[in-house]
C-alpha positions, 0 to 999 in steps of 0.5 A: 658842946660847941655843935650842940650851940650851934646847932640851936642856934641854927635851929633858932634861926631857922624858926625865927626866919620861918616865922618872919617869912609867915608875918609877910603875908596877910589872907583876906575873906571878902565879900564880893564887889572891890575887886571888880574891873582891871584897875579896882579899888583893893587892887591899888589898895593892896599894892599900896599896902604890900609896898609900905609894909612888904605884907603880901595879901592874899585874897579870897571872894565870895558872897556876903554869907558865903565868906562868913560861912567859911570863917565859921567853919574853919572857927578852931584852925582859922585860916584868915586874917581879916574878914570883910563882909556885908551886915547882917552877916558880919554882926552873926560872925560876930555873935558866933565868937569868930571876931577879935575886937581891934580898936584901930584909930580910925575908929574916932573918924567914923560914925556910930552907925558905921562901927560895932561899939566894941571895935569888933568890925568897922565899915571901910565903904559904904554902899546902898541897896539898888535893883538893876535893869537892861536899859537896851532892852527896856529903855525905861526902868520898872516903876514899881515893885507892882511893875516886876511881877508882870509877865514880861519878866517871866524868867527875866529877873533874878535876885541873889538868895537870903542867907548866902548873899548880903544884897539876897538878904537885903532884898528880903528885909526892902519887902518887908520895910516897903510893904509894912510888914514881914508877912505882907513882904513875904507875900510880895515875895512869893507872887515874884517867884513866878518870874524869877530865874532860880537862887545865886549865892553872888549877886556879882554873877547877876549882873553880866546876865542882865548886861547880855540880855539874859535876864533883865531886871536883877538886885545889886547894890550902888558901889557894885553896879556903878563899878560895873557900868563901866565894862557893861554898859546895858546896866541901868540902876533903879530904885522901884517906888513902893506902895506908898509912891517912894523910892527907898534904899539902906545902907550895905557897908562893906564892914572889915573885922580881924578873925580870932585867933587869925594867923597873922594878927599883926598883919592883920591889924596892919592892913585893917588901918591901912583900909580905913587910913586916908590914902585908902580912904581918898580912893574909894569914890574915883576907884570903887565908885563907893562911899568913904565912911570917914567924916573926914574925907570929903570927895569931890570926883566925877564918880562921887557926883555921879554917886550923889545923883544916883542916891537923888530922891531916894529915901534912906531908912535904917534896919534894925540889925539886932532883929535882923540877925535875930530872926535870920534863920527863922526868916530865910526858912521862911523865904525857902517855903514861900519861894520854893527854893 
């Protein structure tokens, strides 16, 4: 009997030990653009976070609907803990049923248009929509969208595609803001085919392209590319003014949710504070060159002037993301047929 006891209680030493050894690991799908250059934003975050909790991260990238994508598919033996992605894709993970609402604290430091109301997913940076160019090679960046359909960008311009990368999807639903209309937008999409390189599901990859000269003009986003500048200094961000002569952008917040049914749900919730906490939050402008999203969080670095000036003069309209999410599927088939891809 003696060696029956003591063999449970190893057996539930054993379990406990293994379930303890599981809790001190937290796996992250993230789209791409924190994780850019040696000393990056989640890096420091993450090491931060492993030496307060002891919680290793484990980190996976890819584009904006590529990581919503594989959420989606591993939906009945989920193998992340924390999701972090760009709208509209994180609004369908959430439409999908792959989210579990967690109201972390934070959420009272951070403005409506920032978080779902339901506390499925909160912004933890907040970014903006941009196009980038070579400026050694063009000196001066395009002035309109007219301007990227000229013939010097034959097979010199490349954006990311719709429905797998979040800026792709971004630059789909900017035609149809500054040219009025979905079918005038769709237009303009078409006539920019003639010069565009082919699809990419990052549009990370795009910009070592336009730094070495291999294409020239490419989509991006604020945070990402001004990230960048900083290992290649070719790259230029510019905001083509539309028909009716402005410069527009919208906000690309990179948004973080819990998966449902994560593995490691404490650790989870543990590190979705820990990204919305101050400390991380104090970071985000000097290391990721991004936006924090609480209102109480005021920077004052070099990179947030620098963050500031790049937004000078641009206006900032708001998608409806609802609609968006609606007419997704229907919109990328459509982009597909139009461009051929």
């Amino acid at each position: 009997m003696k060696s029956i006891l003591r063999l449970a209680t190893l057996f539930a030493f054993v379990l406990y030990a293994a379930s303890a050894l599981a809790a001190q690991v937290v796996t992250i799908y993230s789209a791409d653009g924190l994780h850019d250059g040696d000393s990056n934003w989640y890096a420091e975050v993450f090491k931060q976070f492993t030496k307060e909790t002891g919680i290793d991260v484990q980190y996976i990238e890819g584009g904006s609907g590529v990581v919503v994508n594989r959420v989606l598919a591993e939906i009945h033996n989920p193998q992340a803990d924390v999701l972090v992605t760009l709208p509209p894709f994180m609004q369908k993970a959430a439409a999908e049923g792959a989210l579990q609402a967690y109201p972390t604290s934070a959420a009272k430091n951070i403005p409506t248009t920032l978080k779902d109301a339901s506390g499925l997913w909160h912004a933890i940076v907040n970014n903006y929509l941009c196009m980038i160019y070579n400026k050694q090679v063009l000196k001066t960046a395009p002035e309109t969208y007219e301007d990227l359909l000229g013939s010097n960008f034959k097979q010199r311009l490349q954006y990311s595609t719709p429905g797998q990368a979040g800026d792709g999807t971004g630059v789909m639903l900017q035609a149809f803001h500054v040219f009025g209309s979905r079918d005038a937008g769709f237009d303009y999409l078409k006539k920019l085919q003639s010069n565009n390189v082919g699809p990419s599901s990052s549009t990370g990859r795009l910009a070592a392209r336009v730094n070495k000269g291999e294409i020239l003009v490419a989509n991006g986003d604020v945070q990402m590319n001004l990230a960048q500048t900083r290992t290649d200094p070719n790259l230029g961000i510019f905001f083509p003014k539309a028909p009716d002569g402005k410069r527009y952008t919208f906000a690309l917040p990179y948004e973080a949710a819990m998966v449902k049914d994560a593995p490691h749900p404490e650790a989870a919730r543990k590190l979705i504070d820990f990204l919305l906490g101050k400390w991380a939050q104090d970071r985000i402008s000097s290391l990721a060159i991004g936006f924090p999203v609480r209102d109480d969080v005021h920077p004052s670095d070099d990179n947030f002037k620098e963050l500031q000036a790049t937004m000078t003069g641009v206006t900032i309209w708001t998608p409806d993301w609802t609609d968006t999410l609606k007419n997704l599927s229907n919109d990328v088939a459509r982009w597909q047929q139009v461009t051929g891809n």
